[in-house]
C-alpha positions in Angstrom: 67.9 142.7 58.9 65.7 139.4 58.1 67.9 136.2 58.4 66.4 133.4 56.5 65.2 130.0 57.1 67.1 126.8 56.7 64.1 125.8 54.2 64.8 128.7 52.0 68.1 128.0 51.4 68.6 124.5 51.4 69.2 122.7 48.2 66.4 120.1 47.4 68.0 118.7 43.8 70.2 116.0 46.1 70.6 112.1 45.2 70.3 109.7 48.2 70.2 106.1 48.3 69.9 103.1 51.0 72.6 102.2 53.2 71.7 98.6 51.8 72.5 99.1 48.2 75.8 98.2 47.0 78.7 100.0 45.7 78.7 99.8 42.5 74.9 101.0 43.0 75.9 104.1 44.2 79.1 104.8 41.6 76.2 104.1 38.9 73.9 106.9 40.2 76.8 109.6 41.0 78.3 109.3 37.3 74.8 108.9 36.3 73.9 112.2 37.8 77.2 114.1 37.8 77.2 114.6 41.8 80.6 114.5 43.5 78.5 113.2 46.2 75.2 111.7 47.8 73.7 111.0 50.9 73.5 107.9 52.2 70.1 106.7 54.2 71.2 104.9 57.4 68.0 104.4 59.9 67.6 107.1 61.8 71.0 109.1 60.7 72.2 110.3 57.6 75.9 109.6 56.0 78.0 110.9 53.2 79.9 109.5 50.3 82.2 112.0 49.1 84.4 111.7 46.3 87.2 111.2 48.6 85.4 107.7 49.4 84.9 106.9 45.7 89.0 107.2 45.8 89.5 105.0 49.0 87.2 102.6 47.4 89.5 102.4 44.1 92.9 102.6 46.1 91.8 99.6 48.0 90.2 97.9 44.8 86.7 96.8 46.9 84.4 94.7 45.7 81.9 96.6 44.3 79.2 94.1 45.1 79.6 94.7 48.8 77.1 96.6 50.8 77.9 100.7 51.4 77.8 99.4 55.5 81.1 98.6 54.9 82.0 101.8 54.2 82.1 103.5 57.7 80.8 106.6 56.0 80.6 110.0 57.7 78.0 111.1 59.2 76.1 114.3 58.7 74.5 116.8 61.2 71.2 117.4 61.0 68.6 120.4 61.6 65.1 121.3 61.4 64.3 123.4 58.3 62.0 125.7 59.9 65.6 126.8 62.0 67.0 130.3 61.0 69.9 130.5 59.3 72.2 131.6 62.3 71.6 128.0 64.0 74.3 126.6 61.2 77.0 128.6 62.3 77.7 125.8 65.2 78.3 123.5 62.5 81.5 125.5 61.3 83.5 123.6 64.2 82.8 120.6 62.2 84.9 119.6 59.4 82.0 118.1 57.8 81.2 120.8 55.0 77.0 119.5 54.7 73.8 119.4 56.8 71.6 117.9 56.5 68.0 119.8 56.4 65.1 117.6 58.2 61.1 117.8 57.5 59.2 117.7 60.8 58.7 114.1 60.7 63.3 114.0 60.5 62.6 112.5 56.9 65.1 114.5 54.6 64.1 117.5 53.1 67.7 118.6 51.6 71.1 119.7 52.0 72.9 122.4 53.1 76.4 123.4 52.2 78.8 126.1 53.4 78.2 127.6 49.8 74.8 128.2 51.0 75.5 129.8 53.9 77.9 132.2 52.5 75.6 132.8 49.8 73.2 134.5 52.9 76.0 136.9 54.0 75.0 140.6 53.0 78.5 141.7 52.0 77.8 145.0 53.6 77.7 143.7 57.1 81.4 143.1 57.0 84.2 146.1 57.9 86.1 146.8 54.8 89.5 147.0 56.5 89.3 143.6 57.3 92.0 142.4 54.6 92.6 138.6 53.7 96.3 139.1 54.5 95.6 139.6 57.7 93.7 136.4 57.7 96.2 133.8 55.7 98.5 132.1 59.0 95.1 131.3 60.7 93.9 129.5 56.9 93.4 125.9 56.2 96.1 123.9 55.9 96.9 124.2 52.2 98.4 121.5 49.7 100.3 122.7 46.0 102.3 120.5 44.1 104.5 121.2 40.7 103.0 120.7 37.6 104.6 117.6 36.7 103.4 116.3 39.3 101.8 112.4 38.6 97.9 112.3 39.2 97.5 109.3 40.6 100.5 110.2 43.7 98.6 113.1 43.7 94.9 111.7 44.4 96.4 109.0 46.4 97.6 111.8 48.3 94.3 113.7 48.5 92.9 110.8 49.6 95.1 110.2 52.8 95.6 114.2 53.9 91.6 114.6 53.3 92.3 117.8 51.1 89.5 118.4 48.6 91.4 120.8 46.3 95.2 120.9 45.2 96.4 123.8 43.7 99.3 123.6 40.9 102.0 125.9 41.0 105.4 126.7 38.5 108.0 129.4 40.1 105.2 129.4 43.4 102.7 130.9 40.5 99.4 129.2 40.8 98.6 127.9 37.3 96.0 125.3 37.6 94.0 123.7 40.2 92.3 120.3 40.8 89.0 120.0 42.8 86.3 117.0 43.8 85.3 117.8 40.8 87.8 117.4 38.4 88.5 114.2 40.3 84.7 113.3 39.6 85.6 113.5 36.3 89.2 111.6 35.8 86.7 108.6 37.5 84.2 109.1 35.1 86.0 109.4 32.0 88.9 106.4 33.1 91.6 108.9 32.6 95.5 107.9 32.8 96.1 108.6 35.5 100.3 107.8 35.4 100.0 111.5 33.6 101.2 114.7 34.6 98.8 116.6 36.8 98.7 119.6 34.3 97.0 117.5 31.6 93.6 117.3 34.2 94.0 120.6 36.4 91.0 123.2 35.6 93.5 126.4 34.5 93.8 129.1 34.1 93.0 129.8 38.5 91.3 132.6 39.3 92.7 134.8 42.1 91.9 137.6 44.3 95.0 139.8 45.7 96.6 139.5 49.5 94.7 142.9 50.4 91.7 142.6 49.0 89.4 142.5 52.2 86.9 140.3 53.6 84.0 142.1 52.2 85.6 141.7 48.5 86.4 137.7 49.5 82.8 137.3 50.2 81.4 139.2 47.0 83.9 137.2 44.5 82.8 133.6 46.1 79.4 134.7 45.2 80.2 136.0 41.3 81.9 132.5 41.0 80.2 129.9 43.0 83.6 129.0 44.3 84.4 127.0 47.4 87.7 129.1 48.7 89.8 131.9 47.5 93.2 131.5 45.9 94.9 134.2 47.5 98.2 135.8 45.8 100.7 138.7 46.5 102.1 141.6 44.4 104.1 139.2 42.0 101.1 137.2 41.6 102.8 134.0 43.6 100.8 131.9 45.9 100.3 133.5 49.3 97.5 130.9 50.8 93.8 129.9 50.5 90.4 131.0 52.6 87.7 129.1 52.5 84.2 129.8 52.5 84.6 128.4 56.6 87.1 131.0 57.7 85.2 133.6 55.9 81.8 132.5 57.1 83.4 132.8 61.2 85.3 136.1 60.2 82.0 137.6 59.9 80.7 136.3 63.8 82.0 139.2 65.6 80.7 142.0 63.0 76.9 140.1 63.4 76.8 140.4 67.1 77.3 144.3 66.8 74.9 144.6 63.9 72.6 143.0 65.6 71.9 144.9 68.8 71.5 147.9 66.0 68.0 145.8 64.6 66.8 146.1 68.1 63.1 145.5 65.9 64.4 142.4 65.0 66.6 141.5 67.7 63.7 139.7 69.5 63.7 137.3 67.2 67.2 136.5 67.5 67.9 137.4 70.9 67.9 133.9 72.1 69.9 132.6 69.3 72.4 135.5 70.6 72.2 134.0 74.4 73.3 130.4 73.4 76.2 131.5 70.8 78.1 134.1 72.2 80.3 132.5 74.1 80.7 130.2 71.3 81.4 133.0 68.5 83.9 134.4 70.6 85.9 131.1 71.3 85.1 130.5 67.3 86.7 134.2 66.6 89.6 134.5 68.9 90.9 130.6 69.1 93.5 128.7 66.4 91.1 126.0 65.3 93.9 123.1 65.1 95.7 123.9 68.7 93.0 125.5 70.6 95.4 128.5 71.3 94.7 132.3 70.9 95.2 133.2 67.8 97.2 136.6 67.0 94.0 139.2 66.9 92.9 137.5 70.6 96.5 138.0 71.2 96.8 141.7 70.2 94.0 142.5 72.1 94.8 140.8 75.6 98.6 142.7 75.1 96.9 146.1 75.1 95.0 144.7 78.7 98.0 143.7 79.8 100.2 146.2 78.9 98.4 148.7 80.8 98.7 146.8 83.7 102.1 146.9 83.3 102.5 150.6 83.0 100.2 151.3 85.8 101.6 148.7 88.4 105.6 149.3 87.2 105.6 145.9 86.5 107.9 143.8 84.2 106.6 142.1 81.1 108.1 139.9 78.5 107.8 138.0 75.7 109.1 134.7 74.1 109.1 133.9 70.6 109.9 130.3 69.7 109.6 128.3 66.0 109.4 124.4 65.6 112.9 123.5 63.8 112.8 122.0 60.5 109.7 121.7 60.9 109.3 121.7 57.0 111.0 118.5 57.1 108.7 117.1 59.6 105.6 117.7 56.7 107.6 116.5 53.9 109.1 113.3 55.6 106.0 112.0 57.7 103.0 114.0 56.0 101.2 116.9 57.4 98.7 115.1 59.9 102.4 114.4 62.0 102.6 118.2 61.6 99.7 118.7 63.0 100.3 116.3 65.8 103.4 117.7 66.7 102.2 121.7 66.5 99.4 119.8 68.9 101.8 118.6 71.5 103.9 121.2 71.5 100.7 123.8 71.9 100.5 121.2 75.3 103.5 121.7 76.3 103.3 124.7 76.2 100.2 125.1 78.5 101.5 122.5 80.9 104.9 124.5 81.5 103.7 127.8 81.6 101.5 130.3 84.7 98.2 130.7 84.5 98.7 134.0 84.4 101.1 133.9 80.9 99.0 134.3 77.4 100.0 131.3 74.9 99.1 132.2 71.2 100.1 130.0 67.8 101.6 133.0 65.8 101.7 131.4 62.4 102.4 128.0 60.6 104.9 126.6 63.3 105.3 129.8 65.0 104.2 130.5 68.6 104.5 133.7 70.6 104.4 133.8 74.7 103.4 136.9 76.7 104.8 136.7 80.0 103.1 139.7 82.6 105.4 140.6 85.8 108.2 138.4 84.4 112.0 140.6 84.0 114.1 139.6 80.5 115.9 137.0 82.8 113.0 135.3 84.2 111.6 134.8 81.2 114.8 133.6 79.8 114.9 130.7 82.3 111.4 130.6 81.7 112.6 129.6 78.0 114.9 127.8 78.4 112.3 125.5 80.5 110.2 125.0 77.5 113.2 124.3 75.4 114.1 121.0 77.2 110.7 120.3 77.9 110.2 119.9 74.1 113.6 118.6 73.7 112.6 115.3 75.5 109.3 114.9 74.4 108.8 112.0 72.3 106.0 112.5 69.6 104.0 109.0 67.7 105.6 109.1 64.4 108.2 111.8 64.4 109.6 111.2 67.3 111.9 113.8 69.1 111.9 117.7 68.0 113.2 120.8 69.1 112.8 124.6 69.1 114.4 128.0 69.0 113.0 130.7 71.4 113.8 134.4 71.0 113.1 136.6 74.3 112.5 140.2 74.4 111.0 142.7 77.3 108.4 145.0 76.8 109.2 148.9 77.4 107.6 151.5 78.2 106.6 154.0 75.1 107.0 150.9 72.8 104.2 149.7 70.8 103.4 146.0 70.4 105.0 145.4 67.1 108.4 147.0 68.4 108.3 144.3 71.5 107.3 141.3 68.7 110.2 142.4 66.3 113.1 142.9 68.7 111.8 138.7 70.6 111.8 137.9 66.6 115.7 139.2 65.8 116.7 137.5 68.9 114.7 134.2 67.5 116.6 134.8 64.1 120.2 134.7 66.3 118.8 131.5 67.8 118.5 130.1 64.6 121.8 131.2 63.3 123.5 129.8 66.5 122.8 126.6 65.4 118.8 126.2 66.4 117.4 124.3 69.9 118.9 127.1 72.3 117.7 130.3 73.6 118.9 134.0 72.9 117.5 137.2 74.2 117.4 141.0 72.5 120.9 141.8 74.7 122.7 138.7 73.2 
């Protein structure tokens, strides 16, 4: 297995231009060239303006004249293009989505994407029964509108949640979409943008089914030179998006093993291996927003524990709890709130809780507790805890929220799913009782 080198993947056919020049300078040369973006020379670092500037710069009607300093542009990472390919994957962690490749002398030699990384996935490394579904609650955050939806509410929207593709939907049925680079265009062209969405969105949106696996994800990014996978169920309604990101870290885990196979080639790599592991496995078992377990870290430190349990005769429990309206939250304050508040409550939840109890974001605004050598009451009190905690929290923004917990205990025989489902009915009751209380599987 030969991984290659950043300078053999990195695109050289990039614009740049002087952190001196003006705006209007750089708007020339991007509709000149037909680039949703460029880099931007700054010294001794290198910056970014996206398309999503271009829109700031229009919402706030600045004068073209001034200097691209103004801007507070991002900046990009850099690294050396003799590095091999496997030195990127540090950069996933960063929401920047380019990197910037360096000669030896750090003058710039060209850019890399995650398009280019994903491009330099062999398909065939990847476990088939991996399967997107699996995948979806752990996706990006993903933005769909109507398809009446006004353009310009639309971009102004894009502009302030940072999302670089909106996906348009009638009866949840994705029938158009609209990337940086339709955007690119509407600019370009000085399109009205008072108008419907649908009369800009590229359509018809190509899709890929909810069980399709990862190995299929990959191979259909690569047939299309797409960015992310619209992902959609049996009735060919919108289920979520991937992006080429979460596919890229799905496929950390499945390296590592193939890997020590090369052992020819594993020299080369092996110190590569040292530095990252630790960092792959944080990258593959962690909620990227909260910091949490996610639910495959989870499943596999229930198994540990449960065998504890069965071999000590101890209790175990779990609690289940879901943010009320929490849809509200998102539609009344916008989805960074959101995230703030699944933030604080992720806090909460690590402040209140043993060292010993296993915290994991389920899903959306969905969290799941598992609580070894703690009896159904204990953990009910236990519950009940969080629940106030919560309760008088006061969050920037939103202000106060609360939750509804569901509490079930583990028993013997039982497999995982039968422990989740019977915490998730009693969840369900909590809601039905009116939400911000407690109920257990015996109430």
């Amino acid at each position: 297995m030969k991984f290659p080198l950043i300078s053999d993947i990195a695109i050289t056919s990039i614009i740049s231009i002087d952190i001196k020049a003006s705006i209007a300078e750089a708007l020339d040369l991007l509709l000149e060239q037909n680039h949703r973006n460029m880099v931007v020379l700054d010294k001794d670092c290198f910056r970014i303006l996206s398309i999503i500037d271009v829109l700031r710069i229009q919402k706030n009607k600045l004068v073209l004249n001034m200097s691209l300093s103004k801007l507070n542009l991002n900046k990009i990472p850099t690294i050396n293009k003799s590095k091999n390919v496997l030195d990127t994957l540090e950069y996933l962690n960063n929401n920047m989505e380019y990197i910037c490749a360096l000669n030896e002398d750090n003058s710039l030699y060209g850019l890399l994407s995650h398009t280019d990384i994903t491009g330099n996935i062999d398909p065939d490394t990847l476990m088939d029964n991996y399967r997107l579904v699996d995948f979806l609650k752990q996706g990006r955050r993903m933005k769909w509108v109507d398809s009446e939806a006004i353009t310009s509410v639309l971009l102004d929207e894009m502009q302030h949640g940072l999302f670089d593709n909106v996906i348009i939907v009638e009866d949840m049925k994705p029938v158009g979409i609209l990337t940086t680079k339709d955007v690119m265009k509407l600019i370009k062209h000085k399109n009205n943008l008072d108008l419907a969405v649908s009369n800009y969105m590229s359509s018809p949106v190509d899709s890929i089914h909810k069980n399709s696996s990862v190995k299929d994800a990959i191979k259909y990014i690569k047939q299309k030179h797409y960015k992310r996978v619209v992902v959609v169920d049996d009735d060919g309604k919108l289920s979520g998006i991937i992006t080429q990101k979460e596919l890229i870290s799905l496929t950390y885990s499945r390296w590592a093993m193939l890997m020590k196979e090369y052992q020819d080639e594993l020299s080369e790599i092996n110190h590569i291996l040292e530095n990252k592991n630790k960092e792959y496995e944080t990258l593959a078992s962690t909620d990227s927003l909260t910091g949490l377990y996610n639910r495959y870290k989870f499943s596999e430190l229930y198994l540990s524990s449960y065998t504890a349990m069965t071999q000590r005769h101890n209790d175990m429990s779990i609690i289940l709890l879901d943010i009320d309206f929490f849809k509200k939250v998102n539609d009344t304050y916008g989805h960074n709130a959101g995230d703030k508040v699944l933030i604080q409550v992720s806090h909460a939840l690590l402040r209140t809780l043993r060292d010993i109890d296993i915290v994991c974001r389920w899903g959306g605004e969905e969290f799941i507790v598992l609580l070894p050598t703690a009896s159904l009451s204990n953990a009910t009190i236990l519950a009940q805890k969080l629940r106030k905690y919560i309760e008088n929290m006061e969050i920037e923004i939103v202000g106060s929220i609360s939750a509804s917990f569901g509490v079930s205990q583990v028993r013997e025989g039982e497999d995982m799913k039968e422990a989740i489902d019977r915490a998730d009915k009693a969840l369900y009751l909590a809601k039905d009782s009116g939400r911000n209380c407690v109920k257990t599987e015996l109430s």
